[in-house]
N, C-alpha and C positions, 0 to 999 in steps of 0.2 A: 809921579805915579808910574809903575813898573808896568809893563808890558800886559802881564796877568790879571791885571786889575781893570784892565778893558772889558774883560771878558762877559762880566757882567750885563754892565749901562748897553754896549753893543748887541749883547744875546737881544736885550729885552728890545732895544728900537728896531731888531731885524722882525721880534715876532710879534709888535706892536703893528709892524709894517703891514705883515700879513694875515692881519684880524681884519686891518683896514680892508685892506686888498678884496679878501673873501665875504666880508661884508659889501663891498662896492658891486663884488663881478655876479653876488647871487641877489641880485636889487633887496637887500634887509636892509641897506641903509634908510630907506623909505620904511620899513615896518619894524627895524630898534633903532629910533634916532637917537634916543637919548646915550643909547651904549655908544651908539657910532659918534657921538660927541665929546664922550668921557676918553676912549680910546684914542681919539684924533688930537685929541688936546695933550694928554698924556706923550703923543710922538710928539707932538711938537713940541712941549717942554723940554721933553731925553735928548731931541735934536739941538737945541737951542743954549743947551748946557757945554755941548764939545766946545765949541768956539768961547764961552766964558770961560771956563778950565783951563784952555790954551792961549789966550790972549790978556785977560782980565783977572786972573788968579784970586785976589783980593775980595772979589763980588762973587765968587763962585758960593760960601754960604750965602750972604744975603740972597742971591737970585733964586739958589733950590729952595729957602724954607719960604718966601713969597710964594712960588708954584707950587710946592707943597701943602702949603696954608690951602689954597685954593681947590688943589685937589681933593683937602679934606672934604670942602662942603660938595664938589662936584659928584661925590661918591652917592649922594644922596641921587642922582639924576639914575643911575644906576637900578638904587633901590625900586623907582616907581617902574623902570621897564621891568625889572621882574614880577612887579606886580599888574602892570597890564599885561606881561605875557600868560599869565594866568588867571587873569581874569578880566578878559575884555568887558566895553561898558555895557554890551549889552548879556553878560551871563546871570543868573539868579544869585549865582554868589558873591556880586563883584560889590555889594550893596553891602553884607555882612562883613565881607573881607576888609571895604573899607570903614568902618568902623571900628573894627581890632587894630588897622593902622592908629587911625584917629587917639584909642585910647594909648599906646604905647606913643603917640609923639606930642599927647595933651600932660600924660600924665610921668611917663619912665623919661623920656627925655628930657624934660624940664629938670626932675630929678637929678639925675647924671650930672647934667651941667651944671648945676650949684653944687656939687659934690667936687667935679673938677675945680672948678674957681674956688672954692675954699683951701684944696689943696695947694693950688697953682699961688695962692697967697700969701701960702707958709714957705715955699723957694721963690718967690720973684723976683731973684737977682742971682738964681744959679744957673739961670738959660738965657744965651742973648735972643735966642728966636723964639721958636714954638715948643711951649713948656710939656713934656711927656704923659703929663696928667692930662691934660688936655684930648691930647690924640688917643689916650691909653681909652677917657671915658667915652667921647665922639665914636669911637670906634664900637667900645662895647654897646655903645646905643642905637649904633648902626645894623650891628648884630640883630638885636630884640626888634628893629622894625623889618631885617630882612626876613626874621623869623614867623612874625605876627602872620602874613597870609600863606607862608608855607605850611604852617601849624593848621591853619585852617581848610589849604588844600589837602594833607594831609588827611583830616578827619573826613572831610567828606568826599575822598575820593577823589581826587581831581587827576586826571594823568597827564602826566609831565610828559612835554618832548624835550627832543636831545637838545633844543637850545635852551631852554628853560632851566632844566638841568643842569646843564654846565655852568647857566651862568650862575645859578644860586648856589651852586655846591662852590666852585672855584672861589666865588668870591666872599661868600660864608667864612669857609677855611680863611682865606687870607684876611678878615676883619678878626676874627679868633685871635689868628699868630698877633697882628700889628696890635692888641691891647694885651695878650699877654708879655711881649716885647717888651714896650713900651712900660707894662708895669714890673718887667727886670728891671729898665735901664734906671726908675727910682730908688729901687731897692736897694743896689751895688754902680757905682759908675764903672766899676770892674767888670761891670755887663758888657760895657758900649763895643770890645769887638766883636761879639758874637750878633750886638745889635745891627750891626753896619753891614756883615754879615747875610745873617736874615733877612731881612727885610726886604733886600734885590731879589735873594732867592724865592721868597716864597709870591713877591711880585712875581718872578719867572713866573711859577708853576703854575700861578691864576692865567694867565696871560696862554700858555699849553693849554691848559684847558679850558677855557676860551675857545681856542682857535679849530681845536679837536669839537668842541659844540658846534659853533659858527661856521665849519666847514661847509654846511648844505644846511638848506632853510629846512629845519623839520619843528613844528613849531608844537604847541601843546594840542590833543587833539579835544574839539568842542562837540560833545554828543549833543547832535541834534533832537533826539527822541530819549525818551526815557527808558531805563531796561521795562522788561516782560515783569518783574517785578512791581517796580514803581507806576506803573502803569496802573494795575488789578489794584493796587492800595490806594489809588486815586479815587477809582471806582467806589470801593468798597469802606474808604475813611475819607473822616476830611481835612482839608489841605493843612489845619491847623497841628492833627496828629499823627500825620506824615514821616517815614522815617527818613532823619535828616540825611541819612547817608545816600539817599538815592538821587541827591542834586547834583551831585558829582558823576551818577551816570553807577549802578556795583556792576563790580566786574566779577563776583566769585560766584554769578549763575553762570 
């Protein structure tokens, strides 16, 4: 491997380093563990790869697509802090929000994954490791659950802070790229250097922007009272025909 080609796996363990770090020194380790476990593990794999590379050459795939594999599922630990970060268990919407999870991982995810393993069945002897279908639909299914409570913060309002934000956008974006990738590298194996490619990079860029969120604890903010609006409509209807969007707090009084 040339000199240049460092530049990557290094970029990403220096700014894997520094998620840790800034997670550590503003105590979120205590209120996103689950981020700070996804990220901590992640260095430690990136780390743990120099020395098979350089000594063990032979085990260098086997060893990345085992911590690979893993990182897939770990991706999901991810999913649920962004969905505590907007919606703690004591908020009104944290009840509805969990039930749009529910349906998309009772009913689209199941889906997904016999869609993968039906594909993954028609090449099962063109990959020695983790077959592209696999991570192309995992991934898109990752998508549609990080989606379900942001779709729903969305509607009613809910205000994002900057950690919230960063982490759902950076990591949205990077579950996108990694199943459209992934469904090039089926398409053409003409893909695979643009796959090898992307893939580090657009890890970077979640990883930036991370660290650009995570820099200071500013978390989603929880309105304690209801607007001047939602209020008078309490009074004056009942809670049943209530307009939904005032759970989230309107902000355009």
């Amino acid at each position: 491997m040339d000199s240049y080609q460092y530049v990557l796996p290094v970029s990403a363990v220096v700014l894997e380093s520094l998620v840790v770090l800034r997670l550590g020194a503003r105590s979120m380790v205590v209120r996103y563990p689950y981020l700070t476990f996804f990220v901590s593990y992640t260095l430690a794999r990136d780390l743990f790869m120099f020395p098979i590379h350089f000594y063990w050459p032979n085990w260098f795939a086997t060893v990345y697509w085992q911590g690979e594999t893993l990182s897939l599922f770990l991706r999901f630990l991810v999913i649920w802090e962004f969905f505590r970060g907007l919606f703690p268990a004591r908020s009104n919407l944290h009840e509805l929000a969990w039930k749009a999870l529910l349906i998309v991982e009772l009913v689209i995810l199941p889906a997904l994954l016999l869609l993968s393993w039906r594909q993954m069945s028609l090449h099962h002897a063109a990959y020695a490791h983790l077959s592209p279908a696999f991570e192309q639909y995992l991934s898109l299914a990752q998508v549609l659950l990080l989606l379900a409570p942001a779709v729903v913060a969305r509607y009613y309002r809910v205000p994002l802070g900057r950690n919230m934000w960063g982490l759902g956008m950076g990591f949205g974006v990077y579950l996108c790229v990694c199943s459209v990738n992934f469904a090039g590298l089926q398409v053409s194996r003409s893909f695979l250097p643009y796959w090898q490619l992307l893939s580090p990079v657009t890890f970077i860029c979640m990883i930036l922007v991370w660290l650009w969120a995570f820099w200071d604890y500013m978390p989603s903010p929880v309105p304690d009272q209801p607007s001047n609006g939602c209020a008078k409509q309490k009074v004056t209807t009942n809670s049943a025909d209530s307009d939904p969007h005032c759970w989230g707090g309107d902000k355009t009084q």
